[in-house]
Legacy VTK file of the C-alpha trace (Angstrom):
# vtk DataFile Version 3.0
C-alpha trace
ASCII
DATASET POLYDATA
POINTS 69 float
0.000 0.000 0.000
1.445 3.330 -1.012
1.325 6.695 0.954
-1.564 7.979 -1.813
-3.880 4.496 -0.923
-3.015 5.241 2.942
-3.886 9.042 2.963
-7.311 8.162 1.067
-8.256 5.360 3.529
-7.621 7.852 6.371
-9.850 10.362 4.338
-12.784 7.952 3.559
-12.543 6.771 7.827
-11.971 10.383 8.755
-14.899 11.452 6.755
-17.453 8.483 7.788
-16.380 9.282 11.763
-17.266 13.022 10.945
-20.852 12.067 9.192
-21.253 9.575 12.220
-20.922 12.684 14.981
-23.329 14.879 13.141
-26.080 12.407 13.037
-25.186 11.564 16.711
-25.335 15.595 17.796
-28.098 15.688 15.536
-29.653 12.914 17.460
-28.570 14.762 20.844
-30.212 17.962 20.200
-33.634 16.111 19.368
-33.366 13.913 22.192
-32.808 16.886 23.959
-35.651 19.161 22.753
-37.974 16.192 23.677
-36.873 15.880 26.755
-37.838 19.666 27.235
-41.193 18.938 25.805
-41.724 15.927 27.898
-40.921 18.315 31.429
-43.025 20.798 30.540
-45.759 18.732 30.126
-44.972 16.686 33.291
-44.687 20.206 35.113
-48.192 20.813 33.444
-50.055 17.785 34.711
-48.612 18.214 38.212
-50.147 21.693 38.355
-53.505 20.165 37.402
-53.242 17.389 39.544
-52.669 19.547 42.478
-55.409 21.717 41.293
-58.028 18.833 40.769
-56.608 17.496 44.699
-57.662 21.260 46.368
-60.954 20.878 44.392
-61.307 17.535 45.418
-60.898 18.583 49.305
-62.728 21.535 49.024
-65.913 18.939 47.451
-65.795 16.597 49.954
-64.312 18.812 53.220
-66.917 18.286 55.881
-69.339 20.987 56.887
-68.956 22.729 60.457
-71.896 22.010 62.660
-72.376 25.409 64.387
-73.893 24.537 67.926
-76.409 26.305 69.288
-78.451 27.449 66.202
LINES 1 70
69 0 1 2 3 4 5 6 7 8 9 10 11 12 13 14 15 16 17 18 19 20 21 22 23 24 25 26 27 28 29 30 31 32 33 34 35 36 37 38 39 40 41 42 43 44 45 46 47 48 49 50 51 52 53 54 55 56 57 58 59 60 61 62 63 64 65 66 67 68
């Protein structure tokens, strides 16, 4: 193998590692932005859960029996 075969077999590796990392960051940033999504809409459901749990007590809190009336 001469130093011309050598330097275009480091090219063609050097340029499939390169392609490989985009689609990786590329992967990363989506991965990523979902992840965001995914939070906000967990944050989102907590706040209506708690919200649908003070509702709840509020429905079904007992009445105070005011003596003497």
């Amino acid at each position: 193998m001469n130093q011309e075969q050598i330097t275009q077999a480091l090219r063609l590796t050097n340029n499939d590692l390169v392609t490989k990392l985009s689609e990786e960051m590329t992967t990363k940033n989506l991965l990523a932005v979902q992840l965001t999504e995914a939070q906000q809409i967990i944050a989102q459901l907590q706040a209506e859960i708690a919200e649908l749990n003070t509702q709840l007590d509020e429905a079904t809190k007992p009445e105070e029996i005011i003596e003497g009336e």
